[in-house]
N, C-alpha and C positions, 0 to 999 in steps of 0.2 A: 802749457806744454813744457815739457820737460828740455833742459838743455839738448840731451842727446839727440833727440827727435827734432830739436832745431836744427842743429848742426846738421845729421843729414838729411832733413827736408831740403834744408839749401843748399847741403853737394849736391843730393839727387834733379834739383832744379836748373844747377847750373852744369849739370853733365848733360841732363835733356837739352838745356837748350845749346849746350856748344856742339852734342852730337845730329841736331834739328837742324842746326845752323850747317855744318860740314854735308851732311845728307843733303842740303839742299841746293848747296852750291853745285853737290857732283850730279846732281838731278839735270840742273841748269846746263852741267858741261856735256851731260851725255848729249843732252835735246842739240844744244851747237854743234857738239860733234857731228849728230842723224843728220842735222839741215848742210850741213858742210861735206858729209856726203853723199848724202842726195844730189846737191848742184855739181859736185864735184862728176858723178855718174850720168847727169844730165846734159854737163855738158862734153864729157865722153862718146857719148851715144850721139851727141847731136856733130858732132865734127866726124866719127866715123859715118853718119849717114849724109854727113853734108857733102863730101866729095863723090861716093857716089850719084847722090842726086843733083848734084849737078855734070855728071860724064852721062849721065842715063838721058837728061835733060835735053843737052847740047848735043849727042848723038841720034836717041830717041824719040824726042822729045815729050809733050807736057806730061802726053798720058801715063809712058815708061815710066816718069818718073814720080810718078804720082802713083804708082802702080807697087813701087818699090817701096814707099809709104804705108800701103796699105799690108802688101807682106809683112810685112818687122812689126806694125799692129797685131796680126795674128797671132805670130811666136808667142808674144806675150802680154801680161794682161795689165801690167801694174803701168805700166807708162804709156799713154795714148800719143802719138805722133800727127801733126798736120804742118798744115803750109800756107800760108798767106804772105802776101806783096804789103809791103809796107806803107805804100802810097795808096792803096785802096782802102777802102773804107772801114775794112777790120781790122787792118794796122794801125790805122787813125786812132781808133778808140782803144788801143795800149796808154800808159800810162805817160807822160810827156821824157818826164827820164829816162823810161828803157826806151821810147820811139826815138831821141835824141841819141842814146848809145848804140841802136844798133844800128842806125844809117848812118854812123861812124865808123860801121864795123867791127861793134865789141858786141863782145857775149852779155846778155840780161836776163836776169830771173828775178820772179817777186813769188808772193805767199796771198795768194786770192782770199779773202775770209769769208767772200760772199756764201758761198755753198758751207753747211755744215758736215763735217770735218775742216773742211777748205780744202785747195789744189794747193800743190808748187808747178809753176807755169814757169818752163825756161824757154828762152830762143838763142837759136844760133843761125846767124845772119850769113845769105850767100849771097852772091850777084850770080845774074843770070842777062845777058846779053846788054849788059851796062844797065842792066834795070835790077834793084835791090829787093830781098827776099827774104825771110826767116822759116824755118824748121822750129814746128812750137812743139815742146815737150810738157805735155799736164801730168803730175802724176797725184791722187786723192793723197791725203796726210792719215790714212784710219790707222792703217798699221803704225805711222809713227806716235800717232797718239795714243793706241792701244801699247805699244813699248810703254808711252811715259807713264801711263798709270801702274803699267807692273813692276816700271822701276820703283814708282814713287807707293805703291801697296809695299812693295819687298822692302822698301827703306824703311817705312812705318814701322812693319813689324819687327825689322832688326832693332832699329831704335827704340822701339818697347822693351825689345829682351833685354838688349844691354842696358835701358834703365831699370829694368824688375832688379838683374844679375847686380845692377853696382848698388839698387836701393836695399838688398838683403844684405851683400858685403859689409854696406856700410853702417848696416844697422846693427848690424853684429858687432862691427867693430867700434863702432860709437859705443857700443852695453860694453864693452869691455875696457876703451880705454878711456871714456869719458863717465857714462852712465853710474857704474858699479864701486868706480873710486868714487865721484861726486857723493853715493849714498856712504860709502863709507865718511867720509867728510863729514858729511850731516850730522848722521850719529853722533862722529863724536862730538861737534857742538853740543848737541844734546845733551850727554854724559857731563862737557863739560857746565855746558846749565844748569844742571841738575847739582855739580860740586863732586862729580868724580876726576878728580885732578890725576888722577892715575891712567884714564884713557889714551889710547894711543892709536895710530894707525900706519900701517905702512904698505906702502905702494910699492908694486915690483914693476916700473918703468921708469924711463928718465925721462919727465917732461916737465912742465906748468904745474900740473895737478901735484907731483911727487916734492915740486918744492914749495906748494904751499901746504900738503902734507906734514911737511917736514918742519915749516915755520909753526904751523901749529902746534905739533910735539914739541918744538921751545920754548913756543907758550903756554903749554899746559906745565913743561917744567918748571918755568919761572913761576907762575903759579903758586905750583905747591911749593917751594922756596921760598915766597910771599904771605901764603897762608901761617907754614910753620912759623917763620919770624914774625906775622904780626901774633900768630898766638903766644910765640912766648914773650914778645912785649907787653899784649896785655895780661898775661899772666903775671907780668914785673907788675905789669902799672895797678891791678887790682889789691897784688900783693900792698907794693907802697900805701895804696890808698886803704887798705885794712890796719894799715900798721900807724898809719894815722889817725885815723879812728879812734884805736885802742889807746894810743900815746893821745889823744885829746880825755879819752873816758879817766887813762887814769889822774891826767890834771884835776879833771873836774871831780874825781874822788879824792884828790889830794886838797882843793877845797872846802868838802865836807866833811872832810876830818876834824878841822876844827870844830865844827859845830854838832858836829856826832860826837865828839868828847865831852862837850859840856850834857849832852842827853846821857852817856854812858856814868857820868861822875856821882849824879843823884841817884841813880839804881844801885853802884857799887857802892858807898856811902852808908846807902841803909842795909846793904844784903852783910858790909865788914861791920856795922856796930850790934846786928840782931845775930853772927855770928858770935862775937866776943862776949854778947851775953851769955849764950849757950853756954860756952866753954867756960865762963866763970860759975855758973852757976847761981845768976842771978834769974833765970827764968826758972820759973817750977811750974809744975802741973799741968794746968791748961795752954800754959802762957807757949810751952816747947813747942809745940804741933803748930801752933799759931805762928812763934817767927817764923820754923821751917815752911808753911806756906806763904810767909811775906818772901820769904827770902828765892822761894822757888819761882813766884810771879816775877819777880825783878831779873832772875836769871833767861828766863823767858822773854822777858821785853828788849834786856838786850842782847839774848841770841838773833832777835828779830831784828834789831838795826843793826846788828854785823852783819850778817845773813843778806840785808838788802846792800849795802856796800858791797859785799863779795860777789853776788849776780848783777851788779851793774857793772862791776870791774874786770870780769870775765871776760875773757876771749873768749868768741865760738861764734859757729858759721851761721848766715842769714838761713832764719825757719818760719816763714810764714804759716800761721795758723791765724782759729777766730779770736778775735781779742774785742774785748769791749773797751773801747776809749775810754769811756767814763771811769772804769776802773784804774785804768794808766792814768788817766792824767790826776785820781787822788792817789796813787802810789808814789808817782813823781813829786805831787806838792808836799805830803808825808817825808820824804827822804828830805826833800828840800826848807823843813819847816825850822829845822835848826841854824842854817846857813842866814832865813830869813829875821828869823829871830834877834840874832844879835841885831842887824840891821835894823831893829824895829820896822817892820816891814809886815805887812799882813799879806800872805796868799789865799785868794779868792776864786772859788772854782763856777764857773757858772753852764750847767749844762740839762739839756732838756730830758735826758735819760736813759737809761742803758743806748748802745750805739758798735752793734757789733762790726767788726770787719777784719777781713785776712789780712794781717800786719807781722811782721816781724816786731813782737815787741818789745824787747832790746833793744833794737835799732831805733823806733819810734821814740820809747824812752832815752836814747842819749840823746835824740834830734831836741826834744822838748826839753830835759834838764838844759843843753845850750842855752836855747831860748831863755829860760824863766832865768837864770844864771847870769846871763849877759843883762838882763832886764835890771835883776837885783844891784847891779853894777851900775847901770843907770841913775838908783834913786839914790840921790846923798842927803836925800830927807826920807824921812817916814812916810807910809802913806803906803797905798796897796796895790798890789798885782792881781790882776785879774785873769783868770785861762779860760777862754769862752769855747764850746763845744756847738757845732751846729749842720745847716749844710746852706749852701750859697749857690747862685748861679756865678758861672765867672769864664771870661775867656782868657784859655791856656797862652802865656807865653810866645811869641814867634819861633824860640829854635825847638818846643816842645812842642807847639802845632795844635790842630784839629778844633774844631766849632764849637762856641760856647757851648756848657752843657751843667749838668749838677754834679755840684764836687762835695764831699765833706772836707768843713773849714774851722781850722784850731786855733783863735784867735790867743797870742801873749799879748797885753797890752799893759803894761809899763807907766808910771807916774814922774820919768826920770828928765833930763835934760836935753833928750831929743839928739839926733841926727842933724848934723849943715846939709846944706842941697847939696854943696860939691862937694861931701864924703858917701852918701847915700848910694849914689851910683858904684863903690869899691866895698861896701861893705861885709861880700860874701866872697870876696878874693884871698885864695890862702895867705897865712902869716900879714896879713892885714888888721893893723889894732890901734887903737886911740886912746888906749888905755894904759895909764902908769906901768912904768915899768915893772916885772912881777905879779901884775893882776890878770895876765892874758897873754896867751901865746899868736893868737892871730889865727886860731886853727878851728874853733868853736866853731862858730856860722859858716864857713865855707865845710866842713863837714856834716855839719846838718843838712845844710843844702844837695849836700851829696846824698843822703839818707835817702831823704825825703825824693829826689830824682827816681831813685830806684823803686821806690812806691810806684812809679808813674805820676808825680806829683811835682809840684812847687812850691818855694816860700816865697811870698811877696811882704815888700817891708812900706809902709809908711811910717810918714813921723814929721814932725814942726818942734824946731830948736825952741828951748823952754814947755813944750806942752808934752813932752812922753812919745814913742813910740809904738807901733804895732806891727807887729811881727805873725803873720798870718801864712799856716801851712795849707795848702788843698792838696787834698788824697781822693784819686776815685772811687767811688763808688764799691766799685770790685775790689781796688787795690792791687790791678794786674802789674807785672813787673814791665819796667819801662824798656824801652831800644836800646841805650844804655847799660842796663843790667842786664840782659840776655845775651849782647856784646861779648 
């Protein structure tokens, strides 16, 4: 049931019963009043026939006076008139308290119920030669009963009217002042559920409802004041955290520069001595056609490795599309084969076979050069890296949630000096590093970490001081964009 129709179900409950209650008190006064003048008339009638019946008596006697009883019976019909001695046997059987009051000489009446309707039976007591007497007045109650039903019919039906009259008023009035605001109310919850922070409502009275109208529209203001500020925060903070990103991509290309020079130094090498042949004229014949195709291969091979430095090193916005892992992760050890080299370090790809899925794969690839990079930093001996390709069961994280399931799982695992237990737990915290000065900004893994989140994914790290590390990404399945990135 709806408010309104509360409200006045229980004006109209509590009008019925205050106007039930007042109707029936004035029911009760009429009835006292009827009985109050009925005795009042009874005992009228009985004191104007008392003196003459007793001069008709005393002059007359019995029969006169008994005679004059019966006249005044005649005139009328509603009150029957007799006479009885109080000491005789039909006095006796009066009721002990009117027999006591009237041979004291006071007037008594009572309300017989024997008969239905019932009598009022009054006396009024004479003396009569020093011997005591009463004038009985009956008269039947039909007619005053018949009053109390018609009061109490007529009461009925006014009482109905005036609650029909007050239950429409108030139902009207309830739909207007309660009802029609409350639905505007609602709504706008609604709107504002839904995220129309622009909703509004206003009320044209001054009560309850119009000030909590009103506290709503400040809440929907502050709101949108809340929504705007937090999106241009996280427009700062995504900003920031792009601009990190990029400021880590181009450390980690400021890395492979050295080892992309020593790849670029043997191609240019042979393209300036098959050049200066040309030009001296120490090639002839067959020999010309032939540098020029050494010398166009090598220009090729290293358009190829500048080329992959300049689209790692790029800025540009997250694009998922299908990307085969397997291909990523031999493009990454490819770019990363020279960095590994110095290090005498072998990279080793170990995977079951093509493996497609919607990635951004830029972002994928800086997440994973981190990795192998940070790895490479690990070993201060020789010896291999391995990047295993596959899929795992595994249960997600607590602040990333939801029930074990199947993930695709990118194993780095590392031949290096391991992680201490009480660095392991910091390891993916920005600007966090344990690494010589100059070899590491602190920015690597905690932005991968970020990467990889936005997949819908995590990195989880093992590792034992002395035995190497492993550095393990899960991606789902789908690779749907996580709470975080839709943020």
């Amino acid at each position: 049931m709806k408010l309104a129709r509360k409200i006045v179900l229980a004006l109209v409950l509590l009008a019925f019963a205050v106007i039930a209650g007042l109707e029936t008190i004035e029911v009760r006064r009429e009835l006292a009043r009827s009985m109050r003048d009925m005795e009042h008339d009874h005992r009228l009638l009985g004191h104007m026939l008392g003196g003459s019946f007793v001069r008709a008596w005393e002059l007359e006697g019995e029969e006169e006076a008994l005679h004059i009883l019966a006249d005044a019976n005649r005139f009328q019909e509603q009150i029957h008139l007799g006479w009885l001695w109080l000491d005789s046997p039909p006095g006796q059987a009066l009721p002990a308290n009117v027999l006591r009051g009237l041979r004291a000489g006071h007037d008594a009446s009572f309300v017989d119920t024997g008969p239905v309707p019932g009598v009022r039976r009054s006396f009024t007591p004479v003396m009569i030669d020093e011997r005591r007497g009463a004038i009985e007045l009956t008269e039947a109650l039909t007619e005053q009963r018949q009053h109390v039903r018609q009061t109490v019919t007529g009461t009925a039906v006014a009482t109905a009217a005036i609650t029909f009259a007050f239950f429409l008023v108030a139902m009207a009035m309830g739909r207007r002042l309660v009802g029609r605001p409350v639905e505007q109310l609602v709504a706008m919850a609604h709107r504002l559920g839904q995220g129309d922070l622009a909703a509004r409502v206003h009320l044209h009275q001054q009560d309850e409802l119009a000030t909590l109208a009103g506290a709503m529209n400040q809440m929907a203001g502050d709101l949108a004041s809340a929504r705007a500020q937090v999106d241009a925060e996280t427009a700062a903070r995504l900003a920031t955290l792009e601009h990190l990103r990029h400021s880590d991509r181009l450390a980690t290309v400021g890395k492979l520069a050295s080892g992309v020079a020593h790849e670029l130094g043997t191609p240019l090498n042979v393209v300036l001595g098959r050049a200066r042949m040309i030009a001296a004229g120490e090639a002839e014949g067959e020999e010309v056609p032939e540098y020029a195709r050494i010398i166009a291969q090598q220009v090729q091979h290293m358009t190829g490795i500048i080329r992959q430095l300049l689209d790692f090193a790029r800025r540009r916005t997250p694009q998922r599309a299908p990307e085969d892992l397997s291909q990523l992760v031999a493009r990454t050890l490819s770019l990363l084969q020279p960095l590994a080299a110095r290090r005498h370090i072998q990279l080793a790809q170990e995977s079951p076979g093509p493996l497609l899925l919607e990635v951004d794969a830029g972002q994928l690839q800086q997440a994973l050069t981190n990795l192998v990079v940070n790895g490479l930093h690990a070993m201060k001996q020789p010896g291999c890296l391995r990047v295993r390709l596959g899929h795992a069961r595994a249960l997600p994280p607590t602040d990333l949630g939801g029930p074990e399931a199947e993930w695709v799982r990118l194993d780095v695992v590392d031949e290096g000096e391991g992680i201490a237990p009480e660095v392991l737990p910091r390891v993916f915290e920005p600007f966090f590093t344990t690494k010589d000065v100059g070899e590491g900004t602190g920015l690597g893994l905690s932005v991968s970490y970020g990467l990889i989140r936005d997949h819908g994914g995590w990195i989880a790290v093992s590792s034992e001081p002395g035995r190497g590390s492993c550095f393990s990404i899960f991606l789902p399945p789908e690779a749907g964009p996580s709470p975080e990135a839709e943020t």
